[in-house]
N, C-alpha and C positions, 0 to 999 in steps of 0.2 A: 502531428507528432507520431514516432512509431510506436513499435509493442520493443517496454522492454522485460528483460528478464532480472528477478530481484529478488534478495533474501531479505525472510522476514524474521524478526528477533522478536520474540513475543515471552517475556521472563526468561526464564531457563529456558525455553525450546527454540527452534529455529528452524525455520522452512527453507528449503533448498527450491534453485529455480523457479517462482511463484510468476506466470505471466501475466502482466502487465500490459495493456490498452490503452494508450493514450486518448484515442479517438473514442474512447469511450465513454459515458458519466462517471467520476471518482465514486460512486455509489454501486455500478459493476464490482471493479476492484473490492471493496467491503465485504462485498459481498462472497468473493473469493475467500475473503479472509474471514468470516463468518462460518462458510465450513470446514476450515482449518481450525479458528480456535473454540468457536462455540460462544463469542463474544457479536454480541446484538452491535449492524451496523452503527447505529444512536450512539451507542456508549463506546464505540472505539475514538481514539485517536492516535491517529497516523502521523508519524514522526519520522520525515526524511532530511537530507541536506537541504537548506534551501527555507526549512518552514515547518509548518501543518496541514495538512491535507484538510482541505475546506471538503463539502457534501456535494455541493454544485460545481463548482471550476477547480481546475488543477493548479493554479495560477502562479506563480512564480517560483514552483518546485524543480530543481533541475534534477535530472533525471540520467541515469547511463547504465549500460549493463551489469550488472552485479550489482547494485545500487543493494543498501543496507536500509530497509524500513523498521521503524522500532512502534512496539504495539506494546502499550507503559501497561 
């Protein structure tokens, strides 16, 4: 899978461009988003089309550029 490019919606705020690895462990990504919001990977959950972003696989998350991740 490739790297894509995606905004994150986190309450009221919202991150522009946040890049995305697929080829990565989904606990990189967290961790991207860890120094954006200040929220401890453990206690996120990650809300895309498709699902919840598990710790360990990506798994049937579909994914495309500009893609909207919501962080409740």
């Amino acid at each position: 899978m490739p790297v894509f490019t995606v905004n994150v919606k986190w309450g009221k705020e919202k991150f522009d461009a946040v890049e995305l690895n697929t080829e990565e462990p989904p606990m990189v990504f967290k961790a991207q988003l860890f120094a954006l919001t200040g929220v401890q990977p453990d206690r996120q959950k990650v809300m895309v089309k498709g699902g919840t972003l598990k710790d360990d696989e990506w798994g049937n998350i579909k994914l495309k550029n500009v893609s909207i991740c919501l962080l409740p």
